[in-house]
N, C-alpha and C positions, 0 to 999 in steps of 0.2 A: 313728580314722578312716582312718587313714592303711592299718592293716591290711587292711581292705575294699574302698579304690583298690585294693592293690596283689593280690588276690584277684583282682577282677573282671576288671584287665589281664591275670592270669597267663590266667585262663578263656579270655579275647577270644586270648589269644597262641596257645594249645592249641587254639582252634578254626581259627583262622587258619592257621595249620602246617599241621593236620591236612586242611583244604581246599588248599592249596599243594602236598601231598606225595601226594594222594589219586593212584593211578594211575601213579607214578614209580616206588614200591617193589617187590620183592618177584617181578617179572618176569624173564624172558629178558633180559640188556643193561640193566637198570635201575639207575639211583643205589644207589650205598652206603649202607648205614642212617645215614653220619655227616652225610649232607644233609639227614635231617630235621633233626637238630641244628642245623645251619647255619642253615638255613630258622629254626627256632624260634628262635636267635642276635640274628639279622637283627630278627625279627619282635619280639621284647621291645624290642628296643632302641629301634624306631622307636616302639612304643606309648609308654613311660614317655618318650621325649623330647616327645611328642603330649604325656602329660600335665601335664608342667609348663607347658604352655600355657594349661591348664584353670584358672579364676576357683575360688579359695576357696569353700568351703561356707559358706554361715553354719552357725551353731551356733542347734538348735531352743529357742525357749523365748523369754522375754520378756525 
């Protein structure tokens, strides 16, 4: 279970990032490539600490 949380945050981090960094890189005077890093850094750290917020799964079955 735990592999799948941690799937789904990586996904949510990767999107996140990628909408945070969209339009900074790659230009005249833009951020260095190690600010995406930064950004995606930043952005795992706040989701997995989010998740230990998160109430237990039950387990399906009777």
């Amino acid at each position: 279970m735990a592999r799948e949380i941690d799937w789904a945050l990586l996904e949510k981090a990767v999107d996140i990032t990628a909408s945070a960094v969209r339009g900074s890189l790659g230009g005249e005077n833009s951020q260095p490539p190690k600010f995406a890093a930064d950004v995606f850094r930043e952005v795992w750290a706040a989701l997995k600490e989010a998740s230990a917020d998160l109430p237990e799964r039950g387990k399906p079955g009777f």
